[in-house]
C-alpha positions as CSV (number, residue, x, y, z in Angstrom):
1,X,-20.3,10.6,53.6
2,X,-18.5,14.1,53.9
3,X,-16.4,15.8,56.2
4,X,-15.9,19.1,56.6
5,X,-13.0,21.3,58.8
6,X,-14.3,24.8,59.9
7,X,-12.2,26.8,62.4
8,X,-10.5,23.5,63.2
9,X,-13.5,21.7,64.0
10,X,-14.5,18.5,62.3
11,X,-18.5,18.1,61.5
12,X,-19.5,14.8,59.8
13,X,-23.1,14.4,57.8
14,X,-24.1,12.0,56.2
15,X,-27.0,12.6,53.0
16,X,-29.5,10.1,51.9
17,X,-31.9,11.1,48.9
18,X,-35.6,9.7,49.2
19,X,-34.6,7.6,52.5
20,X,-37.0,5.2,53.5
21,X,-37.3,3.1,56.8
22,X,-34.2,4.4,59.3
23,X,-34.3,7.1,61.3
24,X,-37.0,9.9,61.6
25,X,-39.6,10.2,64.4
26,X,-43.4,11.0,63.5
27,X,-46.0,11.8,66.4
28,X,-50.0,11.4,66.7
29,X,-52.2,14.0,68.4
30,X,-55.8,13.6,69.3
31,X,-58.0,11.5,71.2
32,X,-57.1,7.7,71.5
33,X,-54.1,8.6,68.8
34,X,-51.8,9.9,71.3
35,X,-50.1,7.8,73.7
36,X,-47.9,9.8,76.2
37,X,-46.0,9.3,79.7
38,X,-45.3,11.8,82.0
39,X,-41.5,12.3,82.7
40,X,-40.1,11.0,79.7
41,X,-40.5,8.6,76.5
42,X,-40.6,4.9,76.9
43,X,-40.4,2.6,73.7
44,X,-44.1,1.2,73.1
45,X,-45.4,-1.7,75.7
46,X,-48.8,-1.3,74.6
47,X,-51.1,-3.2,72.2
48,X,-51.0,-0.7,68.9
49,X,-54.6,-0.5,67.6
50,X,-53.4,-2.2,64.0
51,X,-54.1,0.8,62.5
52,X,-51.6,2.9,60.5
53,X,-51.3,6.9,60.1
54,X,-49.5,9.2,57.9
55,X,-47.8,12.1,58.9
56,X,-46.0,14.8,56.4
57,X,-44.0,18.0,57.7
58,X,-42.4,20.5,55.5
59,X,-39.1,20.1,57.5
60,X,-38.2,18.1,60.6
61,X,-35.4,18.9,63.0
62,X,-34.1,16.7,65.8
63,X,-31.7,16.7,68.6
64,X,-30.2,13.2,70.2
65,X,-31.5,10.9,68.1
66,X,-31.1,6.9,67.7
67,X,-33.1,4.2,65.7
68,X,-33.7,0.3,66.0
69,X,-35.7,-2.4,64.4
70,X,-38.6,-4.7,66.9
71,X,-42.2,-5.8,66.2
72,X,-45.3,-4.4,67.9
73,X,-48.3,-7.0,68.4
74,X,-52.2,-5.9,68.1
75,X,-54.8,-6.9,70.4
76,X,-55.6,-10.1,69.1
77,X,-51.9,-11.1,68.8
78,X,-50.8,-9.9,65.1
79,X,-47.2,-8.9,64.2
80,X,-45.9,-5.6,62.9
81,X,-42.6,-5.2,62.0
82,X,-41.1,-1.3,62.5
83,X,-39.0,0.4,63.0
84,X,-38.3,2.4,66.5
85,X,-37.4,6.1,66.0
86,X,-36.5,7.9,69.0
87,X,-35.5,12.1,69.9
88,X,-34.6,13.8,72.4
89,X,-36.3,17.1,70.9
90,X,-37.9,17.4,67.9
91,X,-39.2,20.3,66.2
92,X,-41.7,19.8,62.7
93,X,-42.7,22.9,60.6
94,X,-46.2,22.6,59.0
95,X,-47.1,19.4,60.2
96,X,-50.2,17.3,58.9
97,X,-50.9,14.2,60.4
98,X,-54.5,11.8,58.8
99,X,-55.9,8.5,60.2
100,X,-58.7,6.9,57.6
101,X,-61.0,5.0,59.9
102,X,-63.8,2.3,58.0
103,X,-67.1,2.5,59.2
104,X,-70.1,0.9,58.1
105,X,-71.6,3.6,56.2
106,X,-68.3,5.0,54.4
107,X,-64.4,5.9,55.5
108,X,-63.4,8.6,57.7
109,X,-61.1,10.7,57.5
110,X,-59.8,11.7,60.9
111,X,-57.3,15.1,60.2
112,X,-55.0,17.1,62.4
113,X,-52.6,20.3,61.1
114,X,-50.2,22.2,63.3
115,X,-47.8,24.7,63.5
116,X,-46.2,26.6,60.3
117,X,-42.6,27.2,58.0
118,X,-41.5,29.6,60.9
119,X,-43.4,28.7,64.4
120,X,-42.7,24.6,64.5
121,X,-44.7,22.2,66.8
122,X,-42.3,20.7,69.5
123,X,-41.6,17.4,71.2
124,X,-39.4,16.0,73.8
125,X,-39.0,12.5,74.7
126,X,-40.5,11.4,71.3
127,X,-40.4,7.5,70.3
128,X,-42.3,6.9,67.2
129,X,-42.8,2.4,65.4
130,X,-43.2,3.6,62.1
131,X,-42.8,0.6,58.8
132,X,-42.2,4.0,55.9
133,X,-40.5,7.1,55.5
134,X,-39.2,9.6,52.7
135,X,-37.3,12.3,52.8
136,X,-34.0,14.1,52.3
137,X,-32.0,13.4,55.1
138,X,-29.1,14.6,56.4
139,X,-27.8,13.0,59.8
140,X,-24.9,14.3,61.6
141,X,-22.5,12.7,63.7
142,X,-24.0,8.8,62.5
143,X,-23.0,5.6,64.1
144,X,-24.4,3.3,62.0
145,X,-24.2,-0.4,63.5
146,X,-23.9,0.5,66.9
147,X,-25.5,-2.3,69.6
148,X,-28.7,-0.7,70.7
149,X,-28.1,-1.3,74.0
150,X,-25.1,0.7,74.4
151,X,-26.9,3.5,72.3
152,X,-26.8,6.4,74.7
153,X,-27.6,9.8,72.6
154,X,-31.6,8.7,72.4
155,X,-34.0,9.1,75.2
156,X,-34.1,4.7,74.5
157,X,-32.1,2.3,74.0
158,X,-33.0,-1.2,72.3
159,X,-31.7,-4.8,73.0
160,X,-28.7,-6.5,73.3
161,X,-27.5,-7.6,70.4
162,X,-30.1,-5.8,68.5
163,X,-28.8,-3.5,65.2
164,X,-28.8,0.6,65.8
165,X,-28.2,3.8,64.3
166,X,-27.8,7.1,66.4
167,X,-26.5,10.5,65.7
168,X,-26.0,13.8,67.3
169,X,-29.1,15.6,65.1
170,X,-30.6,14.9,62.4
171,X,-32.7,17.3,59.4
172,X,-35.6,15.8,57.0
173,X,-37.0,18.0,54.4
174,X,-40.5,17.3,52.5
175,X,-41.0,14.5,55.0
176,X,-43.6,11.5,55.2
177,X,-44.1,9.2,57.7
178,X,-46.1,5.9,58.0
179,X,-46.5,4.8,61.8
180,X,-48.3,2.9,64.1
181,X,-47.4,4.2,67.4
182,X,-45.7,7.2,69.6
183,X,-44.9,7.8,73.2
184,X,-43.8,11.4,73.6
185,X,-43.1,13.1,77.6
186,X,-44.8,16.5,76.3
187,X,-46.1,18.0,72.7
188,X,-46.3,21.4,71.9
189,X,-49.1,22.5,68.7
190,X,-49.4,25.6,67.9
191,X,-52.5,26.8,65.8
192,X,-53.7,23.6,66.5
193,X,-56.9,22.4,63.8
194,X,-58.3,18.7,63.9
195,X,-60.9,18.1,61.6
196,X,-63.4,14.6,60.8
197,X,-65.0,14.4,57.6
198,X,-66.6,11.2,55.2
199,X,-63.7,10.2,52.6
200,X,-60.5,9.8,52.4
201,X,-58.2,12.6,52.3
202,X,-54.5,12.0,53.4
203,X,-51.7,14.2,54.0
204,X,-50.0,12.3,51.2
């Protein structure tokens, strides 16, 4: 951890290299992929598909962010364990998020890209389950071991008792993402492409 004093004011970050599984949220767009309330982001209540998707973004940037651990259920009853990743506003520059569906004849490769290095796509009220991530990560302002019930700077909070990190903001560079679920009150793409095609052919 490092602090630094500029014009008497006291900024703490804290840097992880190659961080995996703690605090980022990803987003899905498209179709059955995107799962989205009205007023505001809600952590997930619904069956996930049991399906995974990969997201990668040149750079994320997030505002009021916090981060707990709970287990989503499929369908037919199966456990995930992930981790939940909630913003209050999120911006990702040159985003790329793939599904890889089976089908009886071959894979598919279901493929969305948004937004560039300079004009981001934006989120509010985003709540992602993801089980990977890797980045380089700089958080500032952490509390790392905060109850997630009295975690106020996310648009969520988790359970009693439950372990939590939050911060103030947080920046990812060269960012990938493996989730299975995201609840988001709006999503703004810009340049918006979505593509389906036989293979696979992942954003990373």
């Amino acid at each position: 951890m490092t602090v630094e004093k500029s014009a008497g004011r006291r900024k703490t970050a804290t840097h992880w290299k190659r961080f995996g599984l703690i605090a980022v949220p990803a987003f899905v767009v498209s179709g059955a992929m995107l799962a989205a309330t009205g007023t505001g982001a809600v952590a997930a209540s619904f069956a996930i598909a049991g399906t995974n998707f990969k997201i990668h973004a040149n750079k994320l940037h997030g505002e009021g962010m916090t981060q707990y651990g709970t287990v989503d259920k499929t369908v037919d009853g199966k456990s995930q364990a992930v981790a939940v990743n909630a913003f209050k506003k999120v911006e990702l520059y040159s985003l790329c998020q793939s599904m890889v569906i089976p089908t009886p004849v071959k894979d598919i490769t279901i493929k969305l890209t948004a937004g560039s290095d300079t004009d981001p796509v934006e989120a509010t009220n985003m709540v992602t389950d993801l089980d990977l991530l890797q980045g380089d990560v700089v958080f500032n302002n952490p509390r790392i071991g905060i109850d997630a019930s009295t975690s106020d700077r996310g648009p969520v909070s988790g359970d009693k008792g439950a372990f939590s990190l939050d911060a103030t903001s947080v920046d990812i560079n060269d960012v990938d993402i493996q989730a299975w679920a995201t609840t988001a009150g709006t999503f703004k793409l810009k340049g918006l492409k979505m593509t389906a095609a036989f293979g696979k052919d992942e954003c990373f």
